[in-house]
N, C-alpha and C positions, 0 to 999 in steps of 0.2 A: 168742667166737672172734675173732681178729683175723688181718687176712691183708695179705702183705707187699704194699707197694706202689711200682709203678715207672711212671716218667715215660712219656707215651703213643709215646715212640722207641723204650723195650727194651721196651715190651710188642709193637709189630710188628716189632721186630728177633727177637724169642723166638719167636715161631708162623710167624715166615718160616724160622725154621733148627730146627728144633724138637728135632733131635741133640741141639744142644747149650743146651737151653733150663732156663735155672736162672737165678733170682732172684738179680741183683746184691747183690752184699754191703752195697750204699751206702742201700741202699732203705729210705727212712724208716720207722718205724714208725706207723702209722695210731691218730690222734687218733680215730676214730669208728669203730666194727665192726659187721658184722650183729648183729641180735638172734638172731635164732638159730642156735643150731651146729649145725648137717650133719653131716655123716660128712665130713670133710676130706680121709680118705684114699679117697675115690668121687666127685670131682667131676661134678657135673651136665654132661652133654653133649649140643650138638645141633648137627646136622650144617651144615653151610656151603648156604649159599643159593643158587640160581640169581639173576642177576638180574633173569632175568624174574617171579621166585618174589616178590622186595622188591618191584618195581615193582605187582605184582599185590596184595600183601599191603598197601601202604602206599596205595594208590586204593581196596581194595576198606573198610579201618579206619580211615584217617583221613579222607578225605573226606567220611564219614555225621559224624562226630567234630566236625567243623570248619563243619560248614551247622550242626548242633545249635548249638555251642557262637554262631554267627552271630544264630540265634533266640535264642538267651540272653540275652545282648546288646543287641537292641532291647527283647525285653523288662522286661528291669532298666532302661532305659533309660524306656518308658511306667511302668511300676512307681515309676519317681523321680518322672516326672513327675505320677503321681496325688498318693502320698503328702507331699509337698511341700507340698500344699494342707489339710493335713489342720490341725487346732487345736492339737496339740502343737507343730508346727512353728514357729507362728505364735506358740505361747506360749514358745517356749526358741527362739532363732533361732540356737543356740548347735550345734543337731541337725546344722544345715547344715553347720558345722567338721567334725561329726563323721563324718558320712556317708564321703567317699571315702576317709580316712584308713581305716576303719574296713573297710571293703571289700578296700584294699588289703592289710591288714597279715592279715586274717582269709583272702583268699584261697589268700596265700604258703605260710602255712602248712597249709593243705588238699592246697596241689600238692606240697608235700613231705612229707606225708604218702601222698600218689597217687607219686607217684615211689620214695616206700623201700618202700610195699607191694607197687609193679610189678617192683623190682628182686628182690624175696624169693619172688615169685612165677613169676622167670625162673631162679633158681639152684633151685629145686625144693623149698622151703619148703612153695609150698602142696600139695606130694603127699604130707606127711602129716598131716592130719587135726589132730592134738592138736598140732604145729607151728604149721599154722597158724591154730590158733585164739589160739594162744596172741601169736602175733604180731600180729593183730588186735587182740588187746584189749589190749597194753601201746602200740601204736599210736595206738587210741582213747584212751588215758588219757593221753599226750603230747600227742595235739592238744586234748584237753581242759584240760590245764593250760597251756598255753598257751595258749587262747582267753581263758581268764579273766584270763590277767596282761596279753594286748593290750587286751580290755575295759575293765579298772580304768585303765591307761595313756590309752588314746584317751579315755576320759571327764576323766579328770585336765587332758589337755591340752586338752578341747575350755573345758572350765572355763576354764581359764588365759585361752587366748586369748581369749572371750570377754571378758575384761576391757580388752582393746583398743579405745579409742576408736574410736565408729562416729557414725553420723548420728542412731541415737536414743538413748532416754533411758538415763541412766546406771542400772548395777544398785544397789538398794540392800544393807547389808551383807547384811539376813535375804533378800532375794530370791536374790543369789548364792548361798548357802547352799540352797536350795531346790533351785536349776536345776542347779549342780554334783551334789547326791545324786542329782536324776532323771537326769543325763545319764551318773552312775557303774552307774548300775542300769539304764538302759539300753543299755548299753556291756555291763558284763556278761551282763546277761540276753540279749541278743540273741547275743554269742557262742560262749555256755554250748550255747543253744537248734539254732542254726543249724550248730555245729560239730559237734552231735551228731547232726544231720540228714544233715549232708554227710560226716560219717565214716562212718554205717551205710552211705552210699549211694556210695563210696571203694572199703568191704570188700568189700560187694554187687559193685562192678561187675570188681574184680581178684580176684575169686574167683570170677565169672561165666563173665568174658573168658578165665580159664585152664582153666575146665573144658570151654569151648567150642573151645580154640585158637586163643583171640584173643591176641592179643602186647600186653597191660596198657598196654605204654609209647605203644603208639601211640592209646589211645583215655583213658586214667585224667584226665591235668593238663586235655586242651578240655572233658571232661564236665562234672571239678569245680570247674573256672572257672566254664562257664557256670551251673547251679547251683547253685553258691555265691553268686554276685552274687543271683540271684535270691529265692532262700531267707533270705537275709540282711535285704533290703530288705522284704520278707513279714513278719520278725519283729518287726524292727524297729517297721515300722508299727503290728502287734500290741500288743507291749511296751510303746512310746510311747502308745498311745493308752489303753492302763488306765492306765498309767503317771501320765499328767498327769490322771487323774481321780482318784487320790489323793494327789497332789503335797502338799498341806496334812496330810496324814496320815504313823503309822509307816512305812508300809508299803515304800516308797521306799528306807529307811533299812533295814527288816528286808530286802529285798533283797539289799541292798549286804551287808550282815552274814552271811547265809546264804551268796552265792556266794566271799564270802572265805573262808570259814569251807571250803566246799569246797573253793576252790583251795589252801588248805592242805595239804586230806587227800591231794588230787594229788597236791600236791609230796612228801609223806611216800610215798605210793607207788611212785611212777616212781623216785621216787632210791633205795629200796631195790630197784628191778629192776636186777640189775648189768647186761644188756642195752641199757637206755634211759637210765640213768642220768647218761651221758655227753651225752645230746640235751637236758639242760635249759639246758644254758648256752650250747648252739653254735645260729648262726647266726642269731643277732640284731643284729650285724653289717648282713649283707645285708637281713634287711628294715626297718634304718633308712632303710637306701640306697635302700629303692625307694619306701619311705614318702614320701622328700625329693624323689625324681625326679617321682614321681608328683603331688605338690603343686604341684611347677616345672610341670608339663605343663597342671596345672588351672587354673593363672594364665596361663599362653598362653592356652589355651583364653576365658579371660575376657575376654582381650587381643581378643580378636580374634572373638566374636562378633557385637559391635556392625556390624564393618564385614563380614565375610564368613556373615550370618546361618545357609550351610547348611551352615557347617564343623563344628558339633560335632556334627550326628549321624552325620557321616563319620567321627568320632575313636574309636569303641568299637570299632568294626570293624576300621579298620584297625591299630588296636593290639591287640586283643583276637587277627584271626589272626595277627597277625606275632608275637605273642607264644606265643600257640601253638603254631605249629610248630617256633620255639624250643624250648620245652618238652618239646615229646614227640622232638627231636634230643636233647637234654640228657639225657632219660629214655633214651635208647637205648644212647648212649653212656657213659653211667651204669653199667649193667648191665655192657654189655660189657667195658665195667674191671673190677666187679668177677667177671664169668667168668673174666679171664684170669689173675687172683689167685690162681684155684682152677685152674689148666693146663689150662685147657679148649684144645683146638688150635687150636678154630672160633671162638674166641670174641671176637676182635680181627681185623677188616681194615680197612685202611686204604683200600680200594680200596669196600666196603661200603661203608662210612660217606659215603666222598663221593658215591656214585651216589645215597644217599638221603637227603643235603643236595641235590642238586638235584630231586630226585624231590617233595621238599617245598616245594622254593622254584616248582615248578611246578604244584603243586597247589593254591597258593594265587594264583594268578592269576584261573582261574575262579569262585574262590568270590566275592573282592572284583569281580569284574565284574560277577559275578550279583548280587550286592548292590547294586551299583552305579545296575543297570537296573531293578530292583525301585526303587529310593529315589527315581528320578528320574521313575516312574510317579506315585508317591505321593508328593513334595515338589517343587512347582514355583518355589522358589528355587534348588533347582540346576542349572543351566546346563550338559547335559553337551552339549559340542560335540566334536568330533574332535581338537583340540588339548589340551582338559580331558583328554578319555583317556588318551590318550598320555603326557602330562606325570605323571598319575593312577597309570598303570601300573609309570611309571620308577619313582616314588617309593615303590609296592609293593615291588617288583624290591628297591631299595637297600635299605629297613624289614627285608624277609624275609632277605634276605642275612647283615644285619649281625646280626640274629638268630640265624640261624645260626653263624655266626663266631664270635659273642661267647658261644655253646652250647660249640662243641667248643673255645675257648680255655681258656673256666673251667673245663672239666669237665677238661681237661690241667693246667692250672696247679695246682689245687687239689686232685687228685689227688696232683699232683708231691711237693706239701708235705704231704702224709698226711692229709687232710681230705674227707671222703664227701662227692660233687658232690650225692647225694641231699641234702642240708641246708643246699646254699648255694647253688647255683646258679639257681634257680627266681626269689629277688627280683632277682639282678642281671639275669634278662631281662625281666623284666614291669617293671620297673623304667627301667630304661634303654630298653625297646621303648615304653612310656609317653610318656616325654621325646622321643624321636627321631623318633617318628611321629606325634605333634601339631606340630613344628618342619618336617618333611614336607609336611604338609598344609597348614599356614599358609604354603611356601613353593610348593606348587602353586595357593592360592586366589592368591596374589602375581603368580606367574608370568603367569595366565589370565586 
């Protein structure tokens, strides 16, 4: 089922005059479509909000959403710093390439998986039963094929780069050859493992939240961020550590041969679901783009440890919420396009949406404080003085903002052009909220 699509001007132009509310003739025909077909002619309806109802609904769901997603965060953050130390590391230093890329590009696709199941779960998908089961599992089998081809990829390239002159010793041919298959087999295996952790735990939580009347978009993307990061880095460790204990052996290789061999069978099934089949080739685009920003941000970041020692354990946080409530803006607005597809009356306000772009941009004030005053209990390089905060605060303030902006721009523009925001718009935030809030931070350690 495909449903027509209009710029976010006539979709509040049409529910403000609703007389005369009918789809422009001009309106592009949509590149991406739900997976599953509704009754077209019963669109899902729910009634308009007080906005003391969003203020209430958006403190009482995202808040808990956003401390979690905080503890995630430090802890993938300890979690790196265990496993780092471990003998694989030490034996392939080539892991270290792999790591953030691998993070990154593995996360994107979890939240866009957490955003098309939040979106199918607010148009009334999951009230039946064999729907949404079924959406579910052609879900899972998307993010599964696609774990496996960023696996094979991020191992390919950590390979590559590894071949970049460093300060030690050169690879020999048979050695490259060794560390390349364990790092293909740890690439996949880790994504195979971890994406099917974080999808059961996706379905789990937008199947929970809607049976409960929790509103998916506002809790799905900070859970399986945080989560994700963390499960990933668990596997990994796992994975690598059999992994380089039979590095001299088949096994490494029969790996790499089995999960290709699987992502094969993926690709053979997802492309004969005429629902999904259209999501194998779209929006790999944006997560090269956030792949790149995100590398840009990790070389700041390297920049500038030496001299500001307490800035990178500020940098997960404050990109991690700014990116967040990005995301679950993006998810919201998401939806709401496509409700109004379906003539829902309530289903676009303009007036809505801005009260809960700042509802969000204020709810991330407290979190980054509390974290703030926690960090600087337990990290006595950082110096927080009255001027630090303040300066601290601003650059929350701008980070969150431009998040949100760059939320409700894409998810207009890419709309405009008949493109589902659920598929692309997730890495242009965590991407670009990556780069701009590490450039942030290194300008308030400047400043102070």
């Amino acid at each position: 089922m495909t449903f027509p699509r209009t710029s976010l001007d006539d979709v509040t132009s049409e529910w403000a005059h609703l007389q005369t509310a009918e789809t422009p003739s001009h309106s592009p025909t949509p590149r991406s479509s739900v997976s599953i077909n509704l009754s077209p002619t019963t669109p899902t309806t729910t009634p308009a909000k007080s906005p003391r109802q969003i203020i209430s609904e958006l403190t009482i769901e995202v808040l808990p959403a956003l401390l979690i997603s905080v503890g995630g965060s430090i802890l993938a953050g300890f979690i790196m710093g265990v496993i780092q130390k471990q003998p694989a590391f030490d034996r392939v230093p080539a892991l270290f390439i792999m790591v953030p890329i691998l993070l990154n590009l593995k996360s994107n696709i979890e939240l866009n998986m957490s955003t098309r199941l939040s979106t199918q779960a607010n148009l009334g998908t999951f009230d039946h039963k064999k729907e949404k089961v079924a959406v579910m599992r052609s879900n899972m089998e998307l993010l599964l094929l696609q774990s496996t081809i960023i696996g094979a990829s991020v191992g390919l390239l950590s390979s590559v780069l590894s071949l970049i002159p460093s300060s030690g010793p050169a690879l020999g041919v048979w050695r490259f050859a060794e560390q390349s298959v364990l790092l293909l087999a740890a690439g996949l295996g880790c994504t195979l493992l971890g994406s099917a952790i974080i999808g059961v735990l996706i379905c789990g939580t937008v199947s929970i939240s809607h049976i409960l009347g929790i509103d998916p978009d506002n809790i799905g993307t900070p859970l399986a961020s945080s989560f994700g990061d963390m499960s990933t880095l668990l596997i990994l460790s796992l994975v690598t550590s059999v992994l380089i204990t039979q590095i001299n052996t088949l096994w490494p290789l029969l790996t790499v041969a089995l999960a290709l061999a699987l992502m094969a069978l993926l690709f053979r099934v997802v492309r004969s679901n005429e629902h999904m089949a259209h999501h194998v080739g779209e929006g790999w685009i944006p997560l090269l783009y956030a792949a790149a920003t995100s590398s840009i941000a990790g070389i700041i970041v390297e920049k500038c440890a030496d001299r500001y020692p307490a800035l990178p354990a500020l940098v997960p946080v404050m990109n991690g919420i700014g990116g967040n409530i990005g995301t679950v803006f993006a998810s919201r607005l998401s939806t709401s396009l496509h409700r109004a597809s379906r003539r829902n009356p309530h289903a676009f306000s303009a007036s809505e949406h801005n009260l809960v772009m700042c509802i969000l941009l204020f709810i991330n004030l407290p979190v980054q404080l509390g974290f703030l005053a926690v960090h600087r209990v337990t990290d006595t390089q950082l110096q927080v003085t009255l001027a630090f905060v303040l300066v601290y605060v601003a650059a929350t303030i701008i980070h969150g903002l431009a998040m949100l902006l760059l939320g409700r721009l894409a998810c207009t523009f890419l709309w405009s052009k008949g493109y589902d925001p659920d598929d692309y718009v997730n890495p242009f935030i965590t991407g670009t909220g990556d780069m701009l809030g590490t450039v942030l931070l290194a300008i308030v350690f400047l400043i102070v």
